[in-house]
C-alpha positions in Angstrom: 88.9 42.5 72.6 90.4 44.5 69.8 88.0 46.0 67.0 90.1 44.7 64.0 89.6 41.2 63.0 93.5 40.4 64.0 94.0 39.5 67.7 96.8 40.4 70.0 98.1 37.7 72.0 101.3 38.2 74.5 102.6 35.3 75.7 105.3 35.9 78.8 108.3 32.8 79.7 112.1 32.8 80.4 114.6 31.3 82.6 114.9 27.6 81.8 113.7 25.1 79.1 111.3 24.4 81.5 109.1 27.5 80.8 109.9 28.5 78.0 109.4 24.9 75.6 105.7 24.9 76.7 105.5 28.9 76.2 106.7 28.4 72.5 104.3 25.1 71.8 101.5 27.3 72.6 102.9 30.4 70.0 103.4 27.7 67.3 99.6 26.5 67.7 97.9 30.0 68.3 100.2 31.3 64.9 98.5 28.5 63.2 95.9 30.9 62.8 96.6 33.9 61.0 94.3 36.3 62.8 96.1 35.7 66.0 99.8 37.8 66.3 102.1 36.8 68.9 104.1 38.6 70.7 106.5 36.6 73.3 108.6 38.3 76.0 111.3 37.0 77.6 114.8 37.9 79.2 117.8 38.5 76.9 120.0 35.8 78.1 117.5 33.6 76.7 117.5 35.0 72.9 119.8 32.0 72.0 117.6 29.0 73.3 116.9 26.9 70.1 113.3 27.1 70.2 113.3 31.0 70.8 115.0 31.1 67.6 112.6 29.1 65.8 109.5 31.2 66.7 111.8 33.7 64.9 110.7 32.1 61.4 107.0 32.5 62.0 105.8 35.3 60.1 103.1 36.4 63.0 105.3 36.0 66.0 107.5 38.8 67.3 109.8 38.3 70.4 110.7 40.9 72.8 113.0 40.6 75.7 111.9 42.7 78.9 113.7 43.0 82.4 112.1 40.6 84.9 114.2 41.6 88.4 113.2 39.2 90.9 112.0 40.7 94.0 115.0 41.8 96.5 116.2 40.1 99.5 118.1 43.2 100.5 115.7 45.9 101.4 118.0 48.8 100.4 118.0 47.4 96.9 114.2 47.7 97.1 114.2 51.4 94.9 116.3 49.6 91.8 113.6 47.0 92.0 110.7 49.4 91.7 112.7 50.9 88.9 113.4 48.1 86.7 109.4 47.1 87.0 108.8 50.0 85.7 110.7 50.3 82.5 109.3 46.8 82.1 105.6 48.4 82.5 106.8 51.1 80.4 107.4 49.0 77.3 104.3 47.3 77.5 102.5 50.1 77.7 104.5 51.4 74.6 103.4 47.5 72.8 99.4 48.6 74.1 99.9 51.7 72.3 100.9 50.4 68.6 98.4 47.8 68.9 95.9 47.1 71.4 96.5 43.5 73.6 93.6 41.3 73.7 95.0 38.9 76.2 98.2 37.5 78.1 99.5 34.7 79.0 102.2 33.7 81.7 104.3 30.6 82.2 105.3 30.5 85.7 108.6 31.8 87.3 109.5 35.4 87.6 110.0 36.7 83.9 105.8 36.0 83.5 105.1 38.7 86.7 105.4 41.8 84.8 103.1 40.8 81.9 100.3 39.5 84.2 100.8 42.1 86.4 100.5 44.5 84.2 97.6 43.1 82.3 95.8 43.1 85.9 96.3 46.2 86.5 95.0 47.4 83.0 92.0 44.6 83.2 93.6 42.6 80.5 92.4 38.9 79.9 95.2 37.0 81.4 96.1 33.2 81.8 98.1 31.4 83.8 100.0 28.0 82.6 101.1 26.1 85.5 103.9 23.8 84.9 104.6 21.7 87.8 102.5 19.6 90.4 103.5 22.2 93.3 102.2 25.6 91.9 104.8 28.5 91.8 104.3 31.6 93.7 103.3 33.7 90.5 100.5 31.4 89.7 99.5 31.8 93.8 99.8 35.5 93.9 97.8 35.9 90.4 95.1 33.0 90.3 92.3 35.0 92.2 91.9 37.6 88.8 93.1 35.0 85.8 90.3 34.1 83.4 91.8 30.6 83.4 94.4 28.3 85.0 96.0 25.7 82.7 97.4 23.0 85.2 99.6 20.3 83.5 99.4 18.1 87.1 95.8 17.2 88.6 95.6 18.6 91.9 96.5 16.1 94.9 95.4 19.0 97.4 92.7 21.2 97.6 89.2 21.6 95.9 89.6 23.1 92.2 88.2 26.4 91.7 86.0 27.3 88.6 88.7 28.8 86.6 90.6 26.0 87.0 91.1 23.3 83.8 93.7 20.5 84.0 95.3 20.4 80.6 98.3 18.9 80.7 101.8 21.1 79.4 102.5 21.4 75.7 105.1 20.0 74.3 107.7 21.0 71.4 106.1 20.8 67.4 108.5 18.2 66.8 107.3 15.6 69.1 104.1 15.7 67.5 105.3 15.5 64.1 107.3 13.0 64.6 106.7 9.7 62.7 109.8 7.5 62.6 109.9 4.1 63.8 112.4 2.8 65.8 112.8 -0.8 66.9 114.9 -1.8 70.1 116.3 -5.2 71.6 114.0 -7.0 74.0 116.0 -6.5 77.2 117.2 -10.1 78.6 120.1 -9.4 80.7 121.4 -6.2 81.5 123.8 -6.1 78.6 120.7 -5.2 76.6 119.7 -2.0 78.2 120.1 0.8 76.8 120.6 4.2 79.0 119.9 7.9 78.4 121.0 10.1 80.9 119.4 13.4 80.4 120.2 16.4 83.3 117.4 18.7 82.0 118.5 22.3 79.9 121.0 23.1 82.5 122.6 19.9 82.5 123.3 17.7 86.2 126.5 17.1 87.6 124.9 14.5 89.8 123.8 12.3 87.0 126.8 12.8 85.3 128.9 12.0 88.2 126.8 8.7 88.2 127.3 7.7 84.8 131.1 8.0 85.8 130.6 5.6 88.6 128.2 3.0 86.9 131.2 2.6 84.5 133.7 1.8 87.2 131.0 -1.2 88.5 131.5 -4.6 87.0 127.2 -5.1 86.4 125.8 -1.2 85.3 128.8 -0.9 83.1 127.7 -3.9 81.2 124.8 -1.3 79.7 124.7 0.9 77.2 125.0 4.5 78.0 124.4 7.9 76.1 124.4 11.0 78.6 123.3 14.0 77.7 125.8 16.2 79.9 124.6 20.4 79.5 127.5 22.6 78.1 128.8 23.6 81.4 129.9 19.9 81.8 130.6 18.5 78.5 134.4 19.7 78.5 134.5 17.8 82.1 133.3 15.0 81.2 134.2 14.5 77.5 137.5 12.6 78.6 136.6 10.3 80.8 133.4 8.6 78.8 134.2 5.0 77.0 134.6 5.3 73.0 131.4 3.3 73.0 129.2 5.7 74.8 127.9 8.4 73.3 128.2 11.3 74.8 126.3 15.5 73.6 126.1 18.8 75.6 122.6 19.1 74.0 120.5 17.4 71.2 117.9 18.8 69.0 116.5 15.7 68.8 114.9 14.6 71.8 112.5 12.5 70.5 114.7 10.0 68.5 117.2 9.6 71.7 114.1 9.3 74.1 112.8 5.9 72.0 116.4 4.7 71.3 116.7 3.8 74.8 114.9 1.5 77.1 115.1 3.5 80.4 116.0 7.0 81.3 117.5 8.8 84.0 116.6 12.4 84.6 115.5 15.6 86.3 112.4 15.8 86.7 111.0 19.4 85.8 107.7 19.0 84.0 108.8 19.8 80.5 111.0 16.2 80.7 108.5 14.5 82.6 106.1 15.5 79.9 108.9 14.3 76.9 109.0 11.1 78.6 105.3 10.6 79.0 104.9 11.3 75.2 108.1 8.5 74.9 106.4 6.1 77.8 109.6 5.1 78.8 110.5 3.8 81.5 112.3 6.2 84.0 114.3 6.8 87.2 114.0 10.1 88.5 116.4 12.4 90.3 114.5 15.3 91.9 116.6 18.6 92.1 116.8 19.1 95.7 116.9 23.0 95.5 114.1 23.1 93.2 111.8 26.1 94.0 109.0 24.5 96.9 110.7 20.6 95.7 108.2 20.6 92.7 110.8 18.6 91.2 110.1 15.8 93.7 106.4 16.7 93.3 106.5 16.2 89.2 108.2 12.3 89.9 105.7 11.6 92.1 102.8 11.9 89.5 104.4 9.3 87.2 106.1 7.1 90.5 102.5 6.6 91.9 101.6 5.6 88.2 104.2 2.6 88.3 105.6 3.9 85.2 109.0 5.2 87.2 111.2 4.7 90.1 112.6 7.4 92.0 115.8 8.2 94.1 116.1 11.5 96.1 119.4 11.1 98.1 119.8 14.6 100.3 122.7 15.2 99.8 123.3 12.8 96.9 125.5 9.7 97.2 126.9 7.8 94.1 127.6 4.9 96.2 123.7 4.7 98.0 122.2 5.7 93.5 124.1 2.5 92.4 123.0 -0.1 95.0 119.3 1.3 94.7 119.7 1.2 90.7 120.9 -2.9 90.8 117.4 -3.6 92.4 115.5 -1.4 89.7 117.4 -2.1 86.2 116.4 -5.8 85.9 114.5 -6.6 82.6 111.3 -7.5 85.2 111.3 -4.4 86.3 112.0 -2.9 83.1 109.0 -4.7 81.6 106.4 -4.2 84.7 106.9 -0.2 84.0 106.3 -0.5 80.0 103.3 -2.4 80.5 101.9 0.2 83.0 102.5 2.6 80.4 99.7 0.6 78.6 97.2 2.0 81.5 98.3 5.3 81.8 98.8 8.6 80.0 98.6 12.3 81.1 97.4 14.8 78.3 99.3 15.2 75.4 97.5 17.7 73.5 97.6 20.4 75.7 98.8 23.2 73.2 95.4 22.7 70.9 93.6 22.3 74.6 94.7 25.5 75.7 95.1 27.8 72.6 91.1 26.8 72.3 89.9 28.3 75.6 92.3 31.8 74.9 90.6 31.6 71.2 86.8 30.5 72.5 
């Protein structure tokens, strides 16, 4: 560690909301403390995500954005590869220089490689947070040398290894802060229930193409519905939703729209699987099928075995196959078997105070 009495912390996670909502939950807590600094990398295109930008406003965080290629398929692109890497070495290096790094963390998927690479290599500290039940190749290639392992799924196969710690993935600041009350209908008939269709950060056409069709059929059109669409499909879909639906390309408030409803319908990469275990709503997944390794099926499965959610996984998808296995599940028994399982069940919720401990201890 450094000599001063300030610590350097860098903290690696881009691509989707995915890796980089836990990535930022974990700066917020560790800049709780001001002898920790923060820096967090991550790829341009992802400057804009909202809570990027709000990392922006705490004094002893600093974001940088760093090329992340992903390894070639084409072998003759192989040189450009090698290239890229190392400008990306090269500016954490120049980082080391100004002030010493203590430690590293890296949230899965490509854009962490460099930074644990590189602190490997230079016999850095690093971490690894593992988001989903099936682990990602990063989190394969570098377990052997990290000083720790932060899983947010138990693991179904395999003995755990000593640097192993299940922990559960942090969440966004303003789930935990939250503190309003909200009181729904008991559900009776199906004209109580209330829907929330949420695709994940990049949106789902499936589930939006669903919502279309569960309007056109005289008993799922008897709910309420508000669909969360992504901005690629908002425009689509805009026109066609009823004037009593409510319908966003995004919402920054996740929390109030997860306890407005009584069952949600969503993708299941672990930062919403996470968002609804800290809602315990009831929920019907629907797996990405070209997820990396099918984690998303993987994910579903941890709260399906639970009885706490239902799951379809159609390969390819079907609208007409989703809504006759959705008649059977949206009754208010079923409804009301999942929130009392709830009751019995929770996975960790604190995992941002669990995990900034051990990089801190």
């Amino acid at each position: 560690m450094s000599t001063t009495n300030i610590k350097n912390i860098h903290i690696a996670a881009g691509g989707t909301g995915g890796h980089i909502s836990p990535a930022v939950s974990l700066s917020e807590e560790l800049a709780t403390n001001p002898k920790i600094n923060i820096t967090f990398w991550t790829l341009k295109k992802n400057l804009d995500y909202p809570d990027i930008l709000s990392l922006k406003a705490i004094k002893n965080v600093s974001v940088r954005t760093y090329l992340a290629p992903k390894i070639p398929r084409n072998p003759m692109a192989l040189f450009r590869f090698i290239a890229n890497f190392r400008n990306t070495f090269s500016l954490i290096n120049q980082e080391n220089k100004k002030v010493k790094i203590d430690a590293c963390v890296g949230f899965g998927g490509f854009p962490s490689f460099p930074l644990v690479l590189w602190a490997r290599r230079k016999k850095v500290d690093y971490y690894l947070c593992e988001q989903n039940a099936h682990w990602g190749k990063i989190t394969k290639l570098m377990a052997p040398k990290a000083k720790k392992i932060f899983l947010s799924f138990l693991k179904t196969t395999g003995k755990a290894s000593s640097n192993e710690l299940f922990s559960g993935n942090p969440i966004c600041k303003k789930f935990h802060s939250f503190n309003k009350k909200i009181r729904l209908k008991k559900v009776k008939t199906i004209v109580d229930i209330k829907i929330l269709i949420m695709g994940g950060s990049q949106g789902a056409d499936d589930l939006n193409q669903l919502y279309l069709a569960m309007l056109a059929d005289p008993l799922l059109s008897q709910a309420s519905f508000t669909v969360i669409t992504g901005a690629k499909n908002f425009v689509k879909i805009k026109p066609l939703v009823r004037t009593s639906d409510k319908v966003i390309s995004f919402s920054n408030d996740v929390p109030t729209e997860l306890l407005s409803h009584h069952v949600i319908f969503s993708r299941s990469g672990s930062g919403s699987v996470y968002e609804i275990c800290w809602a315990k709503i009831p929920s019907v997944f629907f797996p990405y099928p070209h997820a990396t390794d099918d984690h998303q099926r993987k994910n579903a499965l941890a709260l399906v075995n639970l009885d706490v959610a239902k799951m379809i996984d159609l390969r390819p998808f079907e609208v007409a196959v989703a809504l006759k296995e959705l008649k059977s599940t949206l009754t208010p028994q079923m409804l009301l078997k999942m929130k009392q399982a709830w009751n019995q069940h929770v996975l960790p919720l604190d995992a941002h105070k669990k995990i900034a401990k051990v990089i801190l201890k």
